[in-house]
C-alpha positions in Angstrom: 139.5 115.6 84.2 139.8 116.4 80.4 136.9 118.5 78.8 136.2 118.5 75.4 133.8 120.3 72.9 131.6 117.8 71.2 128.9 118.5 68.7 126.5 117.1 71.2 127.9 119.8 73.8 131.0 119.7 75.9 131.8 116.8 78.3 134.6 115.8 80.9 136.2 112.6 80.2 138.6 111.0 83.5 142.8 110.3 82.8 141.2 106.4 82.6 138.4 106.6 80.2 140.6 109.2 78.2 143.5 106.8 77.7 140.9 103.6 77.0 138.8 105.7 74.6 141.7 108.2 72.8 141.2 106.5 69.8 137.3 106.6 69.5 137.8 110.6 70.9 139.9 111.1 68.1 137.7 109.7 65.4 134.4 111.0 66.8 136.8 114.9 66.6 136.3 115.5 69.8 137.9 119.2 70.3 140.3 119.4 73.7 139.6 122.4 75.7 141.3 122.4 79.1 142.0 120.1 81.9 140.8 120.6 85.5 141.2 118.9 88.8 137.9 119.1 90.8 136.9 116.0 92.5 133.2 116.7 91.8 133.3 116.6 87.9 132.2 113.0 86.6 133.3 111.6 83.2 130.9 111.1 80.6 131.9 107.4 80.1 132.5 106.1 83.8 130.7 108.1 85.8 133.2 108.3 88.3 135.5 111.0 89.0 139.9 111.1 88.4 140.4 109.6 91.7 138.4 107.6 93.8 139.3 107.2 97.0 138.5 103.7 98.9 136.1 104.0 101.8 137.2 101.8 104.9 
């Protein structure tokens, strides 16, 4: 999970939304801060964690 300081505050953003939305994080000057793996952080975009894991 990538966090990033925004003017509206800082926000985690998943490896999946981060690759789909690089260009609109770039333009919007989104400031990378760190990256952390913690499977209860939820991206801003999705919702949804780095990895979800399939139930059976």
């Amino acid at each position: 999970m990538h966090l990033f300081e925004t003017e509206e505050g800082d926000k985690w953003v998943c490896i999946w939304c981060g690759k789909e939305k690089y260009d609109e994080i770039i333009e919007s000057k989104w400031e990378h801060i760190f990256d952390k793996e913690d499977p209860t952080l939820r991206c801003v975009f999705c919702k949804k964690g780095d990895y979800n894991f399939d139930e059976d």
